[in-house]
DSSP file (Angstrom, degrees, kcal/mol; ACC not computed):
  #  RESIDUE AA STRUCTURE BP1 BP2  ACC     N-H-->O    O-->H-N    N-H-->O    O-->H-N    TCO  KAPPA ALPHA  PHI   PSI    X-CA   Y-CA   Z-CA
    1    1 A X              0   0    0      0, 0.0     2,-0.0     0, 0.0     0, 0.0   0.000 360.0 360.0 360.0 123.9   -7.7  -11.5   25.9
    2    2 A X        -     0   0    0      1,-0.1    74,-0.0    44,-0.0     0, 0.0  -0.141 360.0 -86.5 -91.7-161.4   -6.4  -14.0   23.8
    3    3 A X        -     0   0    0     73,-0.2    42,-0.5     1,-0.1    43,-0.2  -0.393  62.9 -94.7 -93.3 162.4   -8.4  -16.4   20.5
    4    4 A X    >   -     0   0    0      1,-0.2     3,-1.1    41,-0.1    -1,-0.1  -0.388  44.0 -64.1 -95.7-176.5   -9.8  -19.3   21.8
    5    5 A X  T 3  S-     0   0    0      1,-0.3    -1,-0.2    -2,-0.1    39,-0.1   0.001 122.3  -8.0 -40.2 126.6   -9.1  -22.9   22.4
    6    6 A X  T 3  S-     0   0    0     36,-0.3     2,-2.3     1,-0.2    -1,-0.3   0.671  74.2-152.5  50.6  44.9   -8.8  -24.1   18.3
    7    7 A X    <>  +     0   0    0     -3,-1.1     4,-1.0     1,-0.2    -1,-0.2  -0.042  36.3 151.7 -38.6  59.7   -9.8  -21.1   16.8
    8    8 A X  H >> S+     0   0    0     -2,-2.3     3,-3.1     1,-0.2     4,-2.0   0.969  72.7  51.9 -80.7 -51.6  -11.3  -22.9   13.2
    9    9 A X  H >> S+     0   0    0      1,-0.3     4,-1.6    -3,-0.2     3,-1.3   0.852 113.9  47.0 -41.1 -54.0  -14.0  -20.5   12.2
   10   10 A X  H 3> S+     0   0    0      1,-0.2     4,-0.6     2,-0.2    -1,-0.3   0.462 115.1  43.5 -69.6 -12.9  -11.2  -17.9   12.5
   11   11 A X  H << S+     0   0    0     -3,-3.1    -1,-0.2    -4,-1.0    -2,-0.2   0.471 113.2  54.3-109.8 -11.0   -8.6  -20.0   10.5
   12   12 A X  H XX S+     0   0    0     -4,-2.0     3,-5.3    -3,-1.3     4,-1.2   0.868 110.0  45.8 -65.6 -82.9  -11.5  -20.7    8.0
   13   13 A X  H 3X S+     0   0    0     -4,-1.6     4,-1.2     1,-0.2    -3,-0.2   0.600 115.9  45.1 -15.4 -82.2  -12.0  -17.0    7.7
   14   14 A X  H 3< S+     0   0    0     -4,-0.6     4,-0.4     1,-0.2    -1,-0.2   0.621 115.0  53.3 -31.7 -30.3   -7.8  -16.3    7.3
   15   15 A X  H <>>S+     0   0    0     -3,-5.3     4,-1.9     1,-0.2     5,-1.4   0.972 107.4  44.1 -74.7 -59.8   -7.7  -19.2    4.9
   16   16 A X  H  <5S+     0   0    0     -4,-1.2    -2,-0.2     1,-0.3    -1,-0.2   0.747 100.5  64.7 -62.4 -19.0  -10.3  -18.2    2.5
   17   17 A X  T  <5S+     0   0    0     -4,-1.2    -1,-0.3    -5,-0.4    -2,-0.2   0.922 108.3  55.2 -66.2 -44.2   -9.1  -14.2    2.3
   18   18 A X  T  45S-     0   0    0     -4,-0.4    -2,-0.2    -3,-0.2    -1,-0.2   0.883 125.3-105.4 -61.0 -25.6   -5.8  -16.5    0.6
   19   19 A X  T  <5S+     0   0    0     -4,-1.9     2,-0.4     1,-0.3    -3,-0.2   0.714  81.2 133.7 100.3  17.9   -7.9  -18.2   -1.9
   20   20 A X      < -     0   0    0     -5,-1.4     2,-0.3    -8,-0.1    -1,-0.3  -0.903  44.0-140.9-118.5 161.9   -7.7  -21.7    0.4
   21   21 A X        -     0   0    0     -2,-0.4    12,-1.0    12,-0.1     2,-0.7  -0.806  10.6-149.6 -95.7 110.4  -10.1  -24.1    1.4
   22   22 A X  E     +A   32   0A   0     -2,-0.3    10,-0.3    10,-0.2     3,-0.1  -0.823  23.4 170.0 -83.4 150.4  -10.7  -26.0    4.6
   23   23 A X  E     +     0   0A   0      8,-0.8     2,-0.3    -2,-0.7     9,-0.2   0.535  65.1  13.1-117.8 -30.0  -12.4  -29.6    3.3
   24   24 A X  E     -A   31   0A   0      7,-1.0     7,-1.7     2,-0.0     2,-0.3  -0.939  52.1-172.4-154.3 176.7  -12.1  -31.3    6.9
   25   25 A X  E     +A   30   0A   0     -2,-0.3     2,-0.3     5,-0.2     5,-0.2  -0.918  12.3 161.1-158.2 124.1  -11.5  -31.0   10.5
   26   26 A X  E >   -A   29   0A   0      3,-1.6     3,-0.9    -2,-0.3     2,-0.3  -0.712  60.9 -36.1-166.4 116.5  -11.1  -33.4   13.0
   27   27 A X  T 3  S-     0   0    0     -2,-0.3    14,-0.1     1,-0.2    -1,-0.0  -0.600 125.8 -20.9  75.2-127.3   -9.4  -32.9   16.7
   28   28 A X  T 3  S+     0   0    0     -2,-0.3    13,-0.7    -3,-0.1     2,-0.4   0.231 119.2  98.9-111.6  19.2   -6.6  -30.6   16.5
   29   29 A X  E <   -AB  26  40A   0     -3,-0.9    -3,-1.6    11,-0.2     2,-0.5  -0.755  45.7-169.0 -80.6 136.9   -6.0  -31.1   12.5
   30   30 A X  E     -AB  25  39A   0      9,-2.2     9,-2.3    -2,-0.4     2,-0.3  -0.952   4.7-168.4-103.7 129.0   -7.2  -28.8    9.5
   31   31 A X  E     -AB  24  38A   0     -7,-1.7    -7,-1.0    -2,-0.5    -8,-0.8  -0.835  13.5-154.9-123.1 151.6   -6.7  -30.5    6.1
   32   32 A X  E     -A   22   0A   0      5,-0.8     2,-0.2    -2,-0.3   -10,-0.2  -0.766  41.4 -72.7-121.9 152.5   -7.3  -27.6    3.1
   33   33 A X  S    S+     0   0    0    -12,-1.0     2,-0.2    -2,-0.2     3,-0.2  -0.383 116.6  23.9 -68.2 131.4   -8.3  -28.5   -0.2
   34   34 A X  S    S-     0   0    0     -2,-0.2    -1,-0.2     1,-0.1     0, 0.0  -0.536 101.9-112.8 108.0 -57.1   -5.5  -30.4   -2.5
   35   35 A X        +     0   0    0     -2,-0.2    20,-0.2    -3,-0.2    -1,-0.1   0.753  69.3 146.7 106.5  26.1   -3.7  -31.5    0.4
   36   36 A X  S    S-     0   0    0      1,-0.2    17,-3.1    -3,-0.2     2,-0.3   0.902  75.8 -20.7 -73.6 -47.5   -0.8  -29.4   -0.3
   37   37 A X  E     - C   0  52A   0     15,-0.2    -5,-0.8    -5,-0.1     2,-0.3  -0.897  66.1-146.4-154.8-176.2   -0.2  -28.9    3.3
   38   38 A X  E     -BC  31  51A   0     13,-1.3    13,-2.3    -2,-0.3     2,-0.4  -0.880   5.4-150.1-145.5 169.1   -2.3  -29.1    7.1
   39   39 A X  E     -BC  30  50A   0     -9,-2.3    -9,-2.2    -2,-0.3     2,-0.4  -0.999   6.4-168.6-162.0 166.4   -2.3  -27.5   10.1
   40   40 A X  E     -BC  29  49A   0      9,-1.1     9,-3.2    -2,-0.4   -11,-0.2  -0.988  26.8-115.9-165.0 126.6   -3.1  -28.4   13.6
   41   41 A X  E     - C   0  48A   0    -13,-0.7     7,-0.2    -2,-0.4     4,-0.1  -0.222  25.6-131.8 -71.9 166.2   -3.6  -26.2   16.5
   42   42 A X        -     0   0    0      5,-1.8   -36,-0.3     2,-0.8    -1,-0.2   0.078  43.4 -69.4 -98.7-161.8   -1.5  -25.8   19.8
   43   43 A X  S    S+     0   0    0     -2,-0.1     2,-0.3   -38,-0.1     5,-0.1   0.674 120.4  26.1 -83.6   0.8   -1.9  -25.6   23.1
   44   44 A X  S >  S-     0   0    0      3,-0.1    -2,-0.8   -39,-0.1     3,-0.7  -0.815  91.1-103.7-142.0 177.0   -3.5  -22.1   23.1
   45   45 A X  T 3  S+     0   0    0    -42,-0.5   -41,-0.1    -2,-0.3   -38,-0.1   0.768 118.7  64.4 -77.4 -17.6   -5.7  -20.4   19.8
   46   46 A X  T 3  S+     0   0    0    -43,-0.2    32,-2.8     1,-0.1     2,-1.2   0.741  89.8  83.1 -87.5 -19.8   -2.2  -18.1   19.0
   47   47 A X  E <   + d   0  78A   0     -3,-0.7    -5,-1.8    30,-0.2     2,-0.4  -0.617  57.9 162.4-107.9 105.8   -0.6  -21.2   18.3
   48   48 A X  E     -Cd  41  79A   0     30,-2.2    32,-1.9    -2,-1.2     2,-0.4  -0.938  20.1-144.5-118.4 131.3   -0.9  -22.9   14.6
   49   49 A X  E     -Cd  40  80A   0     -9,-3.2    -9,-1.1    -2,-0.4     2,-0.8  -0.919   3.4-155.6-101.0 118.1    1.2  -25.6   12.8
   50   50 A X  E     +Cd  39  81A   0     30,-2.6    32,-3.0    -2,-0.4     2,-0.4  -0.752  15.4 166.9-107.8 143.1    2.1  -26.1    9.6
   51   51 A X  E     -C   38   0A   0    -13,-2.3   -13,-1.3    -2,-0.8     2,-0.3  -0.960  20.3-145.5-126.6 124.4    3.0  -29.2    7.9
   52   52 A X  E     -C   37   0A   0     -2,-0.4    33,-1.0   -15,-0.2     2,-0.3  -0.489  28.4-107.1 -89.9 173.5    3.4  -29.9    4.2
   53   53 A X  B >   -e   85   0B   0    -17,-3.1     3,-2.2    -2,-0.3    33,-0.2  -0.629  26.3-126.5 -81.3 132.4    2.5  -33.2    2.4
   54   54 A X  T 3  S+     0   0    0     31,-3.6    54,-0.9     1,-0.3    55,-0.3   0.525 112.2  71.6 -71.2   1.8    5.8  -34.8    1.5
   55   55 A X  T 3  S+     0   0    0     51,-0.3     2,-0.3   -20,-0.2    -1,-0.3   0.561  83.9  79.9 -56.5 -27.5    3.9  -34.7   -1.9
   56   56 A X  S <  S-     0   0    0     -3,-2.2    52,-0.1   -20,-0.2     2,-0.1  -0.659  88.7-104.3-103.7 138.0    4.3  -30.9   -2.2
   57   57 A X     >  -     0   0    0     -2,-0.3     4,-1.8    49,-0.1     5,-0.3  -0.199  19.6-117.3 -82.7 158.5    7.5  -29.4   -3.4
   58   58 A X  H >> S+     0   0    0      2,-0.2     4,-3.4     3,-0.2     3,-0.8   0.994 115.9  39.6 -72.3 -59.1   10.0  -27.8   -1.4
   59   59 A X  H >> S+     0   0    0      1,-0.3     3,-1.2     2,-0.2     4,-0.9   0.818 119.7  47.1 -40.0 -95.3    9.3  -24.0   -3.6
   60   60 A X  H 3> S+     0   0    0      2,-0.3     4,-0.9     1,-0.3    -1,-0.3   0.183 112.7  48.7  -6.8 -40.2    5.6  -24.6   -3.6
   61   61 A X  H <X S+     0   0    0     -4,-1.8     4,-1.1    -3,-0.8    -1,-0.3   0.945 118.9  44.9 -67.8 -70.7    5.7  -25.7    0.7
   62   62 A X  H XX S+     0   0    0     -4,-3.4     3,-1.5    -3,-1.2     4,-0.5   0.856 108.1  52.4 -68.8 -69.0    7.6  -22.5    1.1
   63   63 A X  H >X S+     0   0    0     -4,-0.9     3,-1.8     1,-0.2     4,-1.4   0.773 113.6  47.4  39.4 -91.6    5.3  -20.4   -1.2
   64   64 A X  H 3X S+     0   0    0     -4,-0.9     4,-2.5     1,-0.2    -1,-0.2   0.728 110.5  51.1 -23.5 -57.4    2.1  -21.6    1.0
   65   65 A X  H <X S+     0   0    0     -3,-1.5     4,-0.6    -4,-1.1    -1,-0.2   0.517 100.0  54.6 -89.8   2.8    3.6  -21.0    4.0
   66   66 A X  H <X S+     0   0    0     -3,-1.8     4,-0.8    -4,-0.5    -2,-0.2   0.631 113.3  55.9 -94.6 -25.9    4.7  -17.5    3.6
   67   67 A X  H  X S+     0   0    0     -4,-1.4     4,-2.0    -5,-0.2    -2,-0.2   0.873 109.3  37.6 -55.3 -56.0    0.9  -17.2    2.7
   68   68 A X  H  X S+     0   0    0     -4,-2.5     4,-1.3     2,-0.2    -2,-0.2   0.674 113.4  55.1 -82.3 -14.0   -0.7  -18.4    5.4
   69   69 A X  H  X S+     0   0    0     -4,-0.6     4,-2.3     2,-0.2     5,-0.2   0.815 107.5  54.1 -80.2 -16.5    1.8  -16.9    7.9
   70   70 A X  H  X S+     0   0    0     -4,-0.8     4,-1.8     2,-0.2    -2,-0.2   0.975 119.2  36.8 -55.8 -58.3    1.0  -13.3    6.2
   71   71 A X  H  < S+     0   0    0     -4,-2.0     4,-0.3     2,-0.2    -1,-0.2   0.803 113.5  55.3 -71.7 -27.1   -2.5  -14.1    6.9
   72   72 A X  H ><>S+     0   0    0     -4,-1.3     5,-2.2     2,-0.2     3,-2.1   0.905 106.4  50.1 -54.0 -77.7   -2.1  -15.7   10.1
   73   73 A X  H ><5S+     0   0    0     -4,-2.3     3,-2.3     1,-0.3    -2,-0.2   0.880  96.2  68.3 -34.6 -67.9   -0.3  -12.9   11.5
   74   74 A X  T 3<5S+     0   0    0     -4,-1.8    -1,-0.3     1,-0.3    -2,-0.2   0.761 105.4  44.5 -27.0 -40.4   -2.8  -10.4   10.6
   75   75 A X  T < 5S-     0   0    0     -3,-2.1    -1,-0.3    -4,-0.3    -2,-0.2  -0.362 123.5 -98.2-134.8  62.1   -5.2  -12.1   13.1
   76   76 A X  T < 5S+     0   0    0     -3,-2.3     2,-0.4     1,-0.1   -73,-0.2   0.578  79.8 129.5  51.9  21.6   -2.7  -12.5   15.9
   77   77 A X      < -     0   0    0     -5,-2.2     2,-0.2    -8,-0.1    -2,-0.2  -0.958  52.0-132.8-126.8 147.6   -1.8  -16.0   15.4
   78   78 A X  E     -d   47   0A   0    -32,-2.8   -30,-2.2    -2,-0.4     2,-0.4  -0.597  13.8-157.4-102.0 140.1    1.6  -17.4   15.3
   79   79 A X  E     +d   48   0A   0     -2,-0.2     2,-0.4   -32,-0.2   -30,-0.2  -0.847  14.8 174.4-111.4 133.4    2.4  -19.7   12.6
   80   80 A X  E     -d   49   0A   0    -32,-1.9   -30,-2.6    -2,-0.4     2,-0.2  -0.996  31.9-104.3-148.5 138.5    5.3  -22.0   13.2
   81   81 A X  E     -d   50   0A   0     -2,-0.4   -30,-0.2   -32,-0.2     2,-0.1  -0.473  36.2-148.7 -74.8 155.2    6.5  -25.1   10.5
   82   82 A X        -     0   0    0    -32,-3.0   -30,-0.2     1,-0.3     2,-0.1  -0.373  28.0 -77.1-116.5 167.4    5.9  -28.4   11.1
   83   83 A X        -     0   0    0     -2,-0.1    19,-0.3   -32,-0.1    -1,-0.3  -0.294  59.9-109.6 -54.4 151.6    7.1  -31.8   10.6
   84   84 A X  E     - F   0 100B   0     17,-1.0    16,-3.4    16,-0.9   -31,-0.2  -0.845  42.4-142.9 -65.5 144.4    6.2  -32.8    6.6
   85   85 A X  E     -eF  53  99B   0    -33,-1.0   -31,-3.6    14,-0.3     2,-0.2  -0.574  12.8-148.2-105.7 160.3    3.3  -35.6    6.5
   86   86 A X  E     - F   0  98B   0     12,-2.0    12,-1.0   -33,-0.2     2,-0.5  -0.986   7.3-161.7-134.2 133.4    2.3  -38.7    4.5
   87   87 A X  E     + F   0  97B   0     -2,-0.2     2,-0.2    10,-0.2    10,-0.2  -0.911  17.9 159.2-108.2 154.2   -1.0  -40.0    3.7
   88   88 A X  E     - F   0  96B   0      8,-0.7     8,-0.7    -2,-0.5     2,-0.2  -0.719  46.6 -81.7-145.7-179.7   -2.0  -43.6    2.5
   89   89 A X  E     - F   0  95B   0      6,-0.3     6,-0.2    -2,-0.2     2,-0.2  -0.552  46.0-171.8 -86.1 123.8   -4.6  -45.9    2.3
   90   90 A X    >   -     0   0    0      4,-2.7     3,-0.5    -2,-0.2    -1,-0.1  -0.508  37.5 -56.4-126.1-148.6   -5.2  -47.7    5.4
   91   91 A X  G >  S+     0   0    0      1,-0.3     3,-3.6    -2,-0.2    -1,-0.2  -0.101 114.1  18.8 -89.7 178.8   -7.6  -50.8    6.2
   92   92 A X  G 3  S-     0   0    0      1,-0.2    -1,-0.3    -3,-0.1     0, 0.0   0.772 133.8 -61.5  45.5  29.4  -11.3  -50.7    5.5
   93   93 A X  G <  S+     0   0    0     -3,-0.5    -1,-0.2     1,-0.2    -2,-0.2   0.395 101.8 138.1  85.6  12.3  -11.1  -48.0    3.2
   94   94 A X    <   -     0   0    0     -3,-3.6    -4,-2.7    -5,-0.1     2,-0.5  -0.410  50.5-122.1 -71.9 159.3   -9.6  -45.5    6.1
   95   95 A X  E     -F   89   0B   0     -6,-0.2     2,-0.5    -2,-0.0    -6,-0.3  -0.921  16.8-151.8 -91.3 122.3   -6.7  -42.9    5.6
   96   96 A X  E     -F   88   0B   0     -8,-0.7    -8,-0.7    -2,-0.5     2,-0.3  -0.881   8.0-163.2-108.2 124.6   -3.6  -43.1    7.7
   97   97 A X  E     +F   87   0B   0     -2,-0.5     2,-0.4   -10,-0.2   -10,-0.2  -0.696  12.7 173.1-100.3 151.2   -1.6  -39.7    8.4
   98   98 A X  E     -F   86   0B   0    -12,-1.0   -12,-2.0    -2,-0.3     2,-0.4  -0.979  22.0-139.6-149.1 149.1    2.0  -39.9    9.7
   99   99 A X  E     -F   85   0B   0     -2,-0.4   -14,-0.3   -14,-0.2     2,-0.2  -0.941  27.1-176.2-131.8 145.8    4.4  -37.0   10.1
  100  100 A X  E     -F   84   0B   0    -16,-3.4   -16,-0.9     1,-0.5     4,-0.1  -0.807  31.9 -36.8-133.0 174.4    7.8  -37.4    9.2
  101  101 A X        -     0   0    0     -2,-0.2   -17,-1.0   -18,-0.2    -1,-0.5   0.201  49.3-127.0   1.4 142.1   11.0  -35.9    9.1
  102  102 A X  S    S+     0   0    0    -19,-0.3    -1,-0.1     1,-0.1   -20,-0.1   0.770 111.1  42.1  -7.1 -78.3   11.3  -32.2    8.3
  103  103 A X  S    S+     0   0    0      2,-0.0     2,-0.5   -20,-0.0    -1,-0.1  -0.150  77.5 142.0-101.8  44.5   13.6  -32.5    5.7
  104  104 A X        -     0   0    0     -3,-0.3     6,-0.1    -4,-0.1     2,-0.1  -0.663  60.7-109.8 -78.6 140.8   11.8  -35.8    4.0
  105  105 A X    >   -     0   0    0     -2,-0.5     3,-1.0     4,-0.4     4,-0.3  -0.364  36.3 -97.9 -73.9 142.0   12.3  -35.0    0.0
  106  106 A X  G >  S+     0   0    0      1,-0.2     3,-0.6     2,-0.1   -51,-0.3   0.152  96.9  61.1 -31.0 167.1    9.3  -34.2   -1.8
  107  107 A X  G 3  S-     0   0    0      1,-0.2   -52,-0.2   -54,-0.2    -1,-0.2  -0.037 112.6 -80.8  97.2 -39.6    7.4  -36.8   -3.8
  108  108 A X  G <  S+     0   0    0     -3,-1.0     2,-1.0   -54,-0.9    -1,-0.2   0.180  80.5 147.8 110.8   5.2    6.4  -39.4   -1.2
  109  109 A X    <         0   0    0     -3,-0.6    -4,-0.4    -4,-0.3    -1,-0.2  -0.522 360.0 360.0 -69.4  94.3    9.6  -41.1   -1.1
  110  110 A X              0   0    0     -2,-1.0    -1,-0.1    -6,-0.1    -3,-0.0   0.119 360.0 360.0 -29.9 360.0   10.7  -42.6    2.2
């Protein structure tokens, strides 16, 4: 039997054995505290993405993700990289997330 549909308790649990933080959740997104990176489930509970913040350094991305696929793994879910994402300021005081390029350089730079 495999994990179920969006497995967050179970990717809270995996985070926090790492020393990370979910702070929000909403649809098929995870944000962790600092914002270093996100992750957003697949089409099945095995399947998790990660994406770093085009804020977050290339070392520091790779670092992260070698963490959470260690842990990840442990509890039978496969971790695969993502696009990098950008957050801003959008109207009315809202956030707008956009995922870019791969290989966008660190920093926030377009």
């Amino acid at each position: 039997m495999g994990l179920p549909y969006r497995p967050l308790g179970l990717v809270k649990e995996m985070l926090e054995q790492v020393g990370m933080e979910v702070t929000y959740a909403y649809e098929d997104l995870v944000f962790i505290r600092h914002n270093h990176f996100l992750l957003q489930f697949g089409r099945t509970g095995e399947d998790l993405m990660f994406s770093a913040n085009v804020e977050t350094g290339a070392e520091t991305a790779h670092n992260l993700f070698t963490a959470v696929q260690e842990a990840a793994t442990r509890q039978g879910i496969l971790l695969r990289r993502g696009n990098r994402y950008r957050l801003t300021a959008g109207d009315e005081g809202n956030l707008a997330l956009a995922f870019v390029d791969a290989d966008a350089p660190p920093g926030g730079t377009p």
